[in-house]
C-alpha positions as a Markdown table, in Angstrom:
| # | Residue | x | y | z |
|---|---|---|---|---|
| 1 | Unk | -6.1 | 9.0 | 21.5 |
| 2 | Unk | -5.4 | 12.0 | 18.8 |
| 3 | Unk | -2.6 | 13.2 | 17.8 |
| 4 | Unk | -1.9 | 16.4 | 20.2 |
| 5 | Unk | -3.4 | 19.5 | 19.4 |
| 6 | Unk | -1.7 | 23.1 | 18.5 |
| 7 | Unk | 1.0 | 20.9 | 16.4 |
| 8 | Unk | 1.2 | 22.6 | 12.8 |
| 9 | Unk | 1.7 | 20.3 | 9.8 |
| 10 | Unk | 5.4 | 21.2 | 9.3 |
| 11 | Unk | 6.1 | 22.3 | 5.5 |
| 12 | Unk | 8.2 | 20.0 | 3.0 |
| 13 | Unk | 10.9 | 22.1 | 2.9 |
| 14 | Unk | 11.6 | 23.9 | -0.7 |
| 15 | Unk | 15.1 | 21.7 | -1.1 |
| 16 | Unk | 12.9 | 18.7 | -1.4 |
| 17 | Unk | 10.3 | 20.2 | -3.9 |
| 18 | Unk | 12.7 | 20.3 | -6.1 |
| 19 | Unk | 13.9 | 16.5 | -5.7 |
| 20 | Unk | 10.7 | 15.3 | -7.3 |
| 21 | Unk | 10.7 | 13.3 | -10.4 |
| 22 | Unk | 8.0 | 12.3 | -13.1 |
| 23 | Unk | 7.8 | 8.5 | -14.3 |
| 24 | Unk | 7.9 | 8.1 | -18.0 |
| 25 | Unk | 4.1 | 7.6 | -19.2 |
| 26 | Unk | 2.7 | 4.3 | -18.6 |
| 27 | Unk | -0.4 | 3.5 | -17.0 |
| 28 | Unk | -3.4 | 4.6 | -18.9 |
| 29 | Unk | -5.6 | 4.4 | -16.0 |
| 30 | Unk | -6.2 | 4.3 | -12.4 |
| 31 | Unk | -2.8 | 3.5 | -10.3 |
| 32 | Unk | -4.2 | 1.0 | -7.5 |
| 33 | Unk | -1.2 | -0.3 | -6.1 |
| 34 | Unk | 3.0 | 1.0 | -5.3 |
| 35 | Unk | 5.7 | -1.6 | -4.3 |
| 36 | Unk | 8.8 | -1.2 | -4.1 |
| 37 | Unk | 11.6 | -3.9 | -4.5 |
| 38 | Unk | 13.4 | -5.2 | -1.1 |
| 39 | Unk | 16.5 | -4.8 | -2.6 |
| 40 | Unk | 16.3 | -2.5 | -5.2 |
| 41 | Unk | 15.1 | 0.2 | -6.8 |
| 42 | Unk | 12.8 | -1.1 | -8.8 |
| 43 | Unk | 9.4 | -0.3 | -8.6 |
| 44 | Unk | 6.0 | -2.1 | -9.6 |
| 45 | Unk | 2.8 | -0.1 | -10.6 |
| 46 | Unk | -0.4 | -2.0 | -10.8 |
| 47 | Unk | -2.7 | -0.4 | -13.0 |
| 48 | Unk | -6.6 | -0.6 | -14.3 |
| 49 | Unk | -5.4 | -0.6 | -17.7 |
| 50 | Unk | -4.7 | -4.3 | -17.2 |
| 51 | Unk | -0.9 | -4.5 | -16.5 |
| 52 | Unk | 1.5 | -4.2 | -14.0 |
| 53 | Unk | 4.4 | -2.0 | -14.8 |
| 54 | Unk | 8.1 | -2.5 | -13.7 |
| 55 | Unk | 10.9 | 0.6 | -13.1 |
| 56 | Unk | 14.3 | 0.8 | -12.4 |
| 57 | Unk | 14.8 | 3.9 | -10.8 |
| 58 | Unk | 18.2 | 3.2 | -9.9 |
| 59 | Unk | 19.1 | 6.2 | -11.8 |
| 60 | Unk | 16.4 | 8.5 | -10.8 |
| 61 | Unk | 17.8 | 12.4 | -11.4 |
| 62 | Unk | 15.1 | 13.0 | -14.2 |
| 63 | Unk | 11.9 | 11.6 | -16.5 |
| 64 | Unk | 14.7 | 9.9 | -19.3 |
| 65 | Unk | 16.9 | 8.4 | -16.5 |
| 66 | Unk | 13.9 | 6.0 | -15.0 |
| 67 | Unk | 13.6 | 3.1 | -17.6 |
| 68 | Unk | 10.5 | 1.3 | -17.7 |
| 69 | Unk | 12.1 | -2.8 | -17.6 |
| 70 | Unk | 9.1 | -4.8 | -17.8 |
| 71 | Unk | 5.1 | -5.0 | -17.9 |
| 72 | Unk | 3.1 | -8.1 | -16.9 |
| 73 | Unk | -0.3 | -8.0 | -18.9 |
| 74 | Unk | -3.1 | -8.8 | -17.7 |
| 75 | Unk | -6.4 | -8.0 | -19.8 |
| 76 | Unk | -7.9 | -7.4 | -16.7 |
| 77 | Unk | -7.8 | -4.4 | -13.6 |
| 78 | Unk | -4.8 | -5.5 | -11.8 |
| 79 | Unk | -5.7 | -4.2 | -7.9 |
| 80 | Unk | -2.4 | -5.0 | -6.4 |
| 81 | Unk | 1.5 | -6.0 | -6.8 |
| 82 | Unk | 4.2 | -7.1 | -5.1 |
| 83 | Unk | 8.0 | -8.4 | -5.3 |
| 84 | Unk | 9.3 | -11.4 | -3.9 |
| 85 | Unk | 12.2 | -10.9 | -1.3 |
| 86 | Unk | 15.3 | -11.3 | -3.8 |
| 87 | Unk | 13.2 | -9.0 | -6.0 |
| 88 | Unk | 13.7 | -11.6 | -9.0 |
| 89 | Unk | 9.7 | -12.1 | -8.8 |
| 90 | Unk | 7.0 | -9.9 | -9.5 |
| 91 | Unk | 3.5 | -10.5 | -8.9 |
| 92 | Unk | 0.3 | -8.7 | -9.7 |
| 93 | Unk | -3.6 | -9.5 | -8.0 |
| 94 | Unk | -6.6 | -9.0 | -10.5 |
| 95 | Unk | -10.3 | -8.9 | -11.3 |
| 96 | Unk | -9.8 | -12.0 | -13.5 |
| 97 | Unk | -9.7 | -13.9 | -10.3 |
| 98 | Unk | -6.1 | -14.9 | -11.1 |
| 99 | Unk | -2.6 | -14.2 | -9.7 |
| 100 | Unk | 0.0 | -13.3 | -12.2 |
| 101 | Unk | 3.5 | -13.3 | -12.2 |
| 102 | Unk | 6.3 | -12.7 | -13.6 |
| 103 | Unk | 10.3 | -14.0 | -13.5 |
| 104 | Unk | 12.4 | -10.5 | -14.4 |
| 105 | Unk | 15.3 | -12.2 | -15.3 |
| 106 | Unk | 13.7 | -14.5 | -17.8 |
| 107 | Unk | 10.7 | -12.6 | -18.5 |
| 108 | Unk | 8.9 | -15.5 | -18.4 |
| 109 | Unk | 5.2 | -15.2 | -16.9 |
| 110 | Unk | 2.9 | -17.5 | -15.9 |
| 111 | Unk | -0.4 | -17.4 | -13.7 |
| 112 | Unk | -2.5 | -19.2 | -10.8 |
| 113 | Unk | -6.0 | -19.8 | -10.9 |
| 114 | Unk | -6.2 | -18.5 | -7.5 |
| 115 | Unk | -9.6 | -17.1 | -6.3 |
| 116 | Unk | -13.4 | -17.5 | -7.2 |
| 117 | Unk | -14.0 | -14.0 | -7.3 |
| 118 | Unk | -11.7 | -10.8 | -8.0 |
| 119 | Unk | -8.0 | -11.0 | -6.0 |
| 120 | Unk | -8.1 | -7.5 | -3.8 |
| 121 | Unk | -4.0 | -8.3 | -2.8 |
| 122 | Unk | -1.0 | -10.4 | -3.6 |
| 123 | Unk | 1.9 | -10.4 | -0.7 |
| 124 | Unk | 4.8 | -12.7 | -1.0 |
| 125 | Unk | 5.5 | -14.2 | 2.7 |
| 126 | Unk | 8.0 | -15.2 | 5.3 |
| 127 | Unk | 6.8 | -18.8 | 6.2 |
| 128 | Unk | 10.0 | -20.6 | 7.8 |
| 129 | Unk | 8.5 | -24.0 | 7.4 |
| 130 | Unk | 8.4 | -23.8 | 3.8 |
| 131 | Unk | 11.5 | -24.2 | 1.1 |
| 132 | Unk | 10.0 | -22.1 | -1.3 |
| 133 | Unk | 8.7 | -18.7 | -2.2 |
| 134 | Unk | 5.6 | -18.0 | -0.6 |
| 135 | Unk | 2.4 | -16.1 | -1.9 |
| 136 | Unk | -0.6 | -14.8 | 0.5 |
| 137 | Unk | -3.8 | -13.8 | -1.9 |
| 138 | Unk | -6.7 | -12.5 | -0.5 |
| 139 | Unk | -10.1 | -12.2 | -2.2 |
| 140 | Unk | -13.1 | -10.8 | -1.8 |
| 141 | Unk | -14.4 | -14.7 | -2.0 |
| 142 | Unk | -13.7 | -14.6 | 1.8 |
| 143 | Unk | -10.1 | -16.3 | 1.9 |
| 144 | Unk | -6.8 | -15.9 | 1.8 |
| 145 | Unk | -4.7 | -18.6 | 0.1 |
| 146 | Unk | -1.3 | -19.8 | -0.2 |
| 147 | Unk | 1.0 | -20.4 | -3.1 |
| 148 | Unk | 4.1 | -22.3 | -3.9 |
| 149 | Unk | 4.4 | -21.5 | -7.5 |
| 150 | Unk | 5.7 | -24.6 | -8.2 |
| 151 | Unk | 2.5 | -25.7 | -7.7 |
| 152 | Unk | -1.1 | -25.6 | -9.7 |
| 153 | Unk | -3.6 | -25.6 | -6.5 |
| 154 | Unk | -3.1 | -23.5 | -3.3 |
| 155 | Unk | -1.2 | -25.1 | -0.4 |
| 156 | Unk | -3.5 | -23.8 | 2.1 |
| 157 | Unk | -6.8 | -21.6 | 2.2 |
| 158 | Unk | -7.9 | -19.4 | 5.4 |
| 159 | Unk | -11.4 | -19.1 | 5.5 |
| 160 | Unk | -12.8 | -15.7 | 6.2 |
| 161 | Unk | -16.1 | -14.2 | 7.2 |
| 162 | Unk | -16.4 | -11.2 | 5.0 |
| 163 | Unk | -14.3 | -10.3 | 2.0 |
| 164 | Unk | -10.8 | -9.0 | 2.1 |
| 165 | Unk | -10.8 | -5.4 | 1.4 |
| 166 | Unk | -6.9 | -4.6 | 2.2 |
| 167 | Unk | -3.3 | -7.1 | 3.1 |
| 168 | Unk | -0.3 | -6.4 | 4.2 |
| 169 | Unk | 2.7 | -9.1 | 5.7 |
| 170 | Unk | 5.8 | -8.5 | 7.0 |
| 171 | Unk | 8.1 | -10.4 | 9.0 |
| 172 | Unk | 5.9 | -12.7 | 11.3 |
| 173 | Unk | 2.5 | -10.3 | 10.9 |
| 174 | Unk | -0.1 | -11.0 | 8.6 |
| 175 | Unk | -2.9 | -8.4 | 8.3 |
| 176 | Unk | -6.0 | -8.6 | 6.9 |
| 177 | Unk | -8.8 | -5.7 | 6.8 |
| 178 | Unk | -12.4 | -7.2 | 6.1 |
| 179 | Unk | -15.6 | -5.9 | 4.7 |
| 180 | Unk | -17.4 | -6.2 | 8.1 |
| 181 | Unk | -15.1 | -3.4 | 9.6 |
| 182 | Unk | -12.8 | -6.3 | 11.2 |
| 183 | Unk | -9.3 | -7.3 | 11.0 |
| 184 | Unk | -7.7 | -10.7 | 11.4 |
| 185 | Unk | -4.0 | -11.4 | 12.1 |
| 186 | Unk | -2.0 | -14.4 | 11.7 |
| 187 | Unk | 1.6 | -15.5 | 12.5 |
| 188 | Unk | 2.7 | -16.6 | 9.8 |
| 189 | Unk | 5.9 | -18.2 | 11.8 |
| 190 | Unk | 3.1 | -20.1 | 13.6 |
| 191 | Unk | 0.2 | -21.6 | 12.1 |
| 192 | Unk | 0.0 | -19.6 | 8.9 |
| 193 | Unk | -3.9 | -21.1 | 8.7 |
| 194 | Unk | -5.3 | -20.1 | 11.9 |
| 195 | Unk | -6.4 | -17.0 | 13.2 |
| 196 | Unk | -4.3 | -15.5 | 16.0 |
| 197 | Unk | -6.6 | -13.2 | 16.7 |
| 198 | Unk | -9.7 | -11.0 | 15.4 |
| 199 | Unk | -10.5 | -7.0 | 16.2 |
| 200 | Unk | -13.1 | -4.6 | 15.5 |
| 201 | Unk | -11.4 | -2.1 | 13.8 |
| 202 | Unk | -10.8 | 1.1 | 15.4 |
| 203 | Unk | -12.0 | 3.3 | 12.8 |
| 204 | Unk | -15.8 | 3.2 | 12.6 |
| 205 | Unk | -15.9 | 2.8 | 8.7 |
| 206 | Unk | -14.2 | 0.9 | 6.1 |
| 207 | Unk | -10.1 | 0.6 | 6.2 |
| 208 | Unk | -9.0 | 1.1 | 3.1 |
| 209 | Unk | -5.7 | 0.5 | 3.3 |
| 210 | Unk | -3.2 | -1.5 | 5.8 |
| 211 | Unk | 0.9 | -1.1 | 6.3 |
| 212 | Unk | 2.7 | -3.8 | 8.2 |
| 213 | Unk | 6.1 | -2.4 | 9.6 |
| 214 | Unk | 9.2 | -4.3 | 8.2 |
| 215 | Unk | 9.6 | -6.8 | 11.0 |
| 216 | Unk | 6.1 | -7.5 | 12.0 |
| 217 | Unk | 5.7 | -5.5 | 15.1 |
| 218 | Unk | 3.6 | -3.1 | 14.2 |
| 219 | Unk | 0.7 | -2.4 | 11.6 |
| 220 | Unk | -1.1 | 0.6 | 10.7 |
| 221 | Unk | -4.5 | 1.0 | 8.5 |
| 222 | Unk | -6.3 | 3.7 | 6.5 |
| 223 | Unk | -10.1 | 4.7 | 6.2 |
| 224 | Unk | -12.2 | 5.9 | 4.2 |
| 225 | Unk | -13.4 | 8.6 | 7.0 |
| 226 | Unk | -9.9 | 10.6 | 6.6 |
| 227 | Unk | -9.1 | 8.6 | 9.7 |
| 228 | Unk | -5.7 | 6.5 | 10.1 |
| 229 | Unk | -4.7 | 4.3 | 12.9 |
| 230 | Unk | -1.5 | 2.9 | 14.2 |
| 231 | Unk | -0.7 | 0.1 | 16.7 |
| 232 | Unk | 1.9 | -2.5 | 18.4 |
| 233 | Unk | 1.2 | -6.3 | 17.6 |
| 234 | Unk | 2.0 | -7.0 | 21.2 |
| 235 | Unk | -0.8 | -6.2 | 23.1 |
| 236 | Unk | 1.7 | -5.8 | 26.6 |
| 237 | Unk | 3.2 | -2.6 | 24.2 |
| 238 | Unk | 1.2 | 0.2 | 25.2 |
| 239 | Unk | 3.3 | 3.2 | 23.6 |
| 240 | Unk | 0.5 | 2.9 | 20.4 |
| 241 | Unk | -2.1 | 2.5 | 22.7 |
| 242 | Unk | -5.9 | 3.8 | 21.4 |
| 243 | Unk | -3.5 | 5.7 | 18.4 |
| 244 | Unk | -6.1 | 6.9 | 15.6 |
| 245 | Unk | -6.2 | 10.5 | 14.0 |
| 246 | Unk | -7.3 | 12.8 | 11.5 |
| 247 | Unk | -5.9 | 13.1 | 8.2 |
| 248 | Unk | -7.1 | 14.1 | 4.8 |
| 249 | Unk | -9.6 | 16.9 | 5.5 |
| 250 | Unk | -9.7 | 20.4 | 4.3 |
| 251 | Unk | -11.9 | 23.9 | 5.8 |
| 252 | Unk | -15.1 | 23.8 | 3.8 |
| 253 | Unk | -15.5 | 27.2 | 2.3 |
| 254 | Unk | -17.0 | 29.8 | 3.9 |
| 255 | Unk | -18.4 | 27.2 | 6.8 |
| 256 | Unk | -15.8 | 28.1 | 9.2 |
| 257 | Unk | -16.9 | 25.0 | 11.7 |
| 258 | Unk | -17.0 | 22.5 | 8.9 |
| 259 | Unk | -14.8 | 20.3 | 7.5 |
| 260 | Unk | -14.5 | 18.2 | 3.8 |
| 261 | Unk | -13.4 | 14.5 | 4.7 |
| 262 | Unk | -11.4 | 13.0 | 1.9 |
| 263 | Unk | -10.9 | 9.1 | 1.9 |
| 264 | Unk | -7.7 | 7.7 | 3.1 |
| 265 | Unk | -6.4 | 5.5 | 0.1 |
| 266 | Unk | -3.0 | 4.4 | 1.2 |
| 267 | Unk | -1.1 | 4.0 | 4.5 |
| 268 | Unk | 2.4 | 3.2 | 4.2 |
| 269 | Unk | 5.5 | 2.4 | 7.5 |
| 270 | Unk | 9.2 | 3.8 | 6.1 |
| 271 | Unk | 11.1 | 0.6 | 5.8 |
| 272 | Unk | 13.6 | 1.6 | 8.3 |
| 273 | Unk | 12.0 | 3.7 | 11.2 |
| 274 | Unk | 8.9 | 2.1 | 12.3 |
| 275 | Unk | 7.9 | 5.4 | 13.8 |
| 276 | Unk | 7.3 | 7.0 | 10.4 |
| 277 | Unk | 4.3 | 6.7 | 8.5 |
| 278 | Unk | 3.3 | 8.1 | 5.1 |
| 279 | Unk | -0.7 | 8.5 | 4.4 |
| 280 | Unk | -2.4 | 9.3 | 0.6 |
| 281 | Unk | -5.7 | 11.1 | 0.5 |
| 282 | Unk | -8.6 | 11.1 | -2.0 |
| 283 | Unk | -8.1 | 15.1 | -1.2 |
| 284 | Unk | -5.0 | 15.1 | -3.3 |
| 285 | Unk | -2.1 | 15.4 | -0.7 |
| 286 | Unk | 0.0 | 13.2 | 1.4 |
| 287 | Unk | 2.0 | 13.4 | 4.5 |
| 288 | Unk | 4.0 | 11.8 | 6.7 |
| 289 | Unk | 3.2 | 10.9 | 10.3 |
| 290 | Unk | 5.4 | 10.5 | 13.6 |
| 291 | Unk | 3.6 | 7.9 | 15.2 |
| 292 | Unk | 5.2 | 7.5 | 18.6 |
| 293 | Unk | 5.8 | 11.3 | 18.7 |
| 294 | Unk | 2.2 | 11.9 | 17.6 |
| 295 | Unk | 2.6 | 14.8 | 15.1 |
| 296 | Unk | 3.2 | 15.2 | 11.4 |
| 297 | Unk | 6.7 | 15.2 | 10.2 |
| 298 | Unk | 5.8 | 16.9 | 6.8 |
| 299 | Unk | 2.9 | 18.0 | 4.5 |
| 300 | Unk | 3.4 | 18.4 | 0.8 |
| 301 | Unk | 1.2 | 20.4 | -1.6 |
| 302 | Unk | -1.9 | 19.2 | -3.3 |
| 303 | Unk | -1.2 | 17.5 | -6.5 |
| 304 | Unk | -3.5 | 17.4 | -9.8 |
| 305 | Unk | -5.8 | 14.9 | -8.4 |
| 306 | Unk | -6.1 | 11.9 | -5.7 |
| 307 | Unk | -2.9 | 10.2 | -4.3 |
| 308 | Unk | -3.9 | 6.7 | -5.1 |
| 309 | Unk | -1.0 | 4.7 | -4.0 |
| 310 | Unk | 2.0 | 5.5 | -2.4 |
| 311 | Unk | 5.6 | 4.0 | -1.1 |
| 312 | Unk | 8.8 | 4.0 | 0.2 |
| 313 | Unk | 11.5 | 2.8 | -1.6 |
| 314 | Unk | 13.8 | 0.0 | 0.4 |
| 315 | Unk | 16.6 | 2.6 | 1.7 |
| 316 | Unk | 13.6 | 4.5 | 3.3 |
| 317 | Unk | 15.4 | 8.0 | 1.5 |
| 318 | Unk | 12.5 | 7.9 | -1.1 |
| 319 | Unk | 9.0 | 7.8 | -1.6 |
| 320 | Unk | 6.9 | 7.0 | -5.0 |
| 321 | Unk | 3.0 | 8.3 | -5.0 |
| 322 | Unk | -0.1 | 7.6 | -7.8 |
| 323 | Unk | -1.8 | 10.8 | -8.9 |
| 324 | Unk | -5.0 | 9.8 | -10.6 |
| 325 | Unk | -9.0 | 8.8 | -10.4 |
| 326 | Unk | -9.6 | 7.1 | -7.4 |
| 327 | Unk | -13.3 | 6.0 | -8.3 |
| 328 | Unk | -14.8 | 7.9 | -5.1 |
| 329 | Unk | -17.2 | 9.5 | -7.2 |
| 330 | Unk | -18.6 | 6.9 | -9.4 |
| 331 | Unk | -17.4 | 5.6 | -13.2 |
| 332 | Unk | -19.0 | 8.6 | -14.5 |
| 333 | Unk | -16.4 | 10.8 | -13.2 |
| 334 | Unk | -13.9 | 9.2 | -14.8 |
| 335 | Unk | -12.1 | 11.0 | -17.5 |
| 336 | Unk | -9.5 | 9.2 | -20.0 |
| 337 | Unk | -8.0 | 13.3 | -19.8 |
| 338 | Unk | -7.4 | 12.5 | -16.0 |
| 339 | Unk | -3.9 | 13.3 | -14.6 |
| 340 | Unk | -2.2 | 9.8 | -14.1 |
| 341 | Unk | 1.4 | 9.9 | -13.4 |
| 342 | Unk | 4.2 | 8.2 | -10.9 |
| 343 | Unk | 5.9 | 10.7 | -8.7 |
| 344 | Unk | 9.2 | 9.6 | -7.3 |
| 345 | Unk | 10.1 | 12.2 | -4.1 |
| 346 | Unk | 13.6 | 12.3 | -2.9 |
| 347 | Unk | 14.2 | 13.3 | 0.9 |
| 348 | Unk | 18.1 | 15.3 | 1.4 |
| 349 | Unk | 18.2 | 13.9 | 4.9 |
| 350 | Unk | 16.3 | 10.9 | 7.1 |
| 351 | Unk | 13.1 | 12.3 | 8.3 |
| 352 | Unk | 13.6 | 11.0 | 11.6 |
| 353 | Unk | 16.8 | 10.3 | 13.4 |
């Protein structure tokens, strides 16, 4: 089911234009991955360049007042980050086939020998049984492993049948996206190694990007067909139900019955309504997405290139987005004069209620 039609794309209101701030330089290439702390607002920026970078953006009124804290390097493309959930952990997936990490308030770093080929996404999990910290990694060698960094070798491996193109885990809900268009959920408050179940995905060509919301009932994904989809983990919950729509396309010129479809690279749930839902295009632009209501809450203008990453800080009042390359055109696109910057968005008011 699509989104109704005859619903414009409301406007972001010219208040909020004006509540956007520029990061201070730092990545020197591609942005591949947002994520912001639980519980604070700090912010980690994986980047091609072969780091991941760390903000506080505590005091966020203009370029000077976001300091850059830390930078985990790498030497290799770093293709995702996360936190841990006191935030005193950061962690960064890479194409070294390692997972590294970082303490932010020693600055001590160290890494895992995690994967045989390169790690695609680093989440750290809820697992009840366990007295530690908890890392999911997923790779494209067809697994997803477990960490306890207190530990050398994984604690436990999931075999998959296809590589692991996109992650996400929140609450009970692990989410992975696979390379044969499937994607495989796991309670992580149950058997953490077993499959609770496996879906064709409802998008007909690769996801590029999942969201799990906050508490692990719901879970969204992104495709590379300007397509986005949204449903309930409980299958009895029908208010999702069949929920897929169009995003990321503009009018071809001068073909008034034709459209130009723009990849999908990001999907990310507000951490406090799970009805909102931000999506970043390979067109340039992003919006955000009523998903029970089934109609977009705001579009913003198009930026100086693809939205690469994007999302929302912890308090759900703020959203960071990647402008760069986004590689859909091949390495000989790539320019080192490319726009690459961090955009931090400040909304005046919830955008839903």
């Amino acid at each position: 089911m699509a989104f109704g039609k005859g619903k414009p794309a409301a406007a972001a209101p010219k208040g909020l234009m004006e509540k956007d701030v520029v990061f201070p330089k730092g990545p020197e290439d591609t942005i591949s991955a947002l994520r912001w702390s639980p519980v604070a607002n700090h912010l980690a920026a994986a980047s091609w360049d072969g780091k991941v970078y760390i903000y506080d953006a505590t005091n966020s009124t203009a370029t000077d007042t976001i300091m850059g804290v830390a930078a985990i390097t790498v030497g290799a493309p770093v293709l995702d980050c996360d936190f841990s959930k006191g935030g005193t952990l950061a962690a960064g997936a890479a194409a070294d086939k390692k997972i590294h990490l970082m303490d932010l308030n020693s600055s001590k770093t160290m890494t895992l020998e995690a994967h045989t080929s390169p790690v695609r996404t680093v989440r750290f999990v809820q697992v009840p049984s366990a007295n530690a910290p908890i890392i999911a990694s997923g790779s494209w060698d067809k697994t997803v492993r477990y960490w306890d960094i207190r530990q050398p070798q994984p604690i436990g491996t999931l075999e998959l049948p296809e590589r692991v193109y996109a992650m996400d885990a929140a609450g009970p809900l692990l989410v992975t996206a696979t390379a044969d268009n499937h994607l495989h959920f796991v309670n992580l408050h149950g058997n953490p190694l077993e499959l609770w179940k496996t879906v064709k995905s409802p998008l007909n060509y690769q996801t590029s990007s999942v969201s799990v919301y906050a508490d692990g009932t719901r879970w969204a994904i992104g495709g590379i067909d300007g397509r986005a989809a949204a449903q309930v983990a409980d299958a009895n919950d029908k208010s999702l139900d069949n929920l897929q729509f169009k995003c990321h396309r503009e009018q071809t010129p001068k073909k008034p019955n034709h459209a130009d479809v723009y990849a999908v690279n990001a999907v990310a749930y507000s951490p406090t309504h799970k009805d909102v839902l931000a999506t970043a295009g390979s067109d340039g632009t992003y919006s955000i997405w009523d998903v029970r209501g089934r109609n977009r809450l705001r579009s913003f203008p198009k930026v100086a290139g693809p939205v690469t990453a994007i999302s929302f800080a912890c308090d759900g009042m703020s959203l960071a987005y990647a402008v760069g390359y986004d590689w859909a055109k091949g390495y000989q696109h790539n320019s080192a004069g490319a726009e690459r910057q961090i955009v931090l968005r400040r909304f005046e008011e919830e955008l839903k209620k």
